[in-house]
N, C-alpha and C positions, 0 to 999 in steps of 0.2 A: 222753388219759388217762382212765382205767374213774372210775365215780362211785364214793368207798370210803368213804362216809357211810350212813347209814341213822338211821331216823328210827323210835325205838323207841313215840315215845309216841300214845296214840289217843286219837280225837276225836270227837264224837259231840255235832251240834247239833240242836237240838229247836228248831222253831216260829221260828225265827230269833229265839227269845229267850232260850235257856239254851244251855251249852254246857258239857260236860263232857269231864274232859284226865284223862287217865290213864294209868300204866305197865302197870298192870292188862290181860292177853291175855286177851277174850272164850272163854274154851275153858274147859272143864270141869275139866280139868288146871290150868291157871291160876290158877283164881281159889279152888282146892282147897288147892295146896300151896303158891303164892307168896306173900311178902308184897310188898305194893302200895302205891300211893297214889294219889289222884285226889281231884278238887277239881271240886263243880257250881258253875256261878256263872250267876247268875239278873238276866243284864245284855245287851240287847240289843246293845248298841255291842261289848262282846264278845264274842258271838256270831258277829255279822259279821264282825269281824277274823278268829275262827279260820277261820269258813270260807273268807271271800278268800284267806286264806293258802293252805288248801288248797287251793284251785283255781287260786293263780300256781301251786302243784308240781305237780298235774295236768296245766298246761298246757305247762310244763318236759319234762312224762315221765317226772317224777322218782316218780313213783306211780302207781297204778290204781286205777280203779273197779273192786271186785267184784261189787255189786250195780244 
């Protein structure tokens, strides 16, 4: 059975000590016409958890590196 999930929200850790979660789409359009939300949080313990998290879905296939 196809994956028929997706994962709207983004993520973006800094220095493995902040980490910021947002609905908010990096694009000029985006952050123009949408309304959003995101939350910085300046905690290294979660930091890490978001990133571990992302990298068990990377490691799943459930995502991509773009850069």
């Amino acid at each position: 059975t196809a994956c028929t999930t997706s994962l709207h929200a983004k993520c973006l850790v800094v220095d493995g000590a902040r980490a910021l979660v947002t609905s908010a789409n990096f694009t000029r359009s985006g952050q123009a016409r949408n309304i959003e939300l995101g939350v910085v949080v300046h905690d290294a313990d979660f930091a890490t958890q978001v990133l571990t998290q992302w990298m068990r879905l990377a490691g799943l296939a459930l995502v991509a590196r773009l850069s």
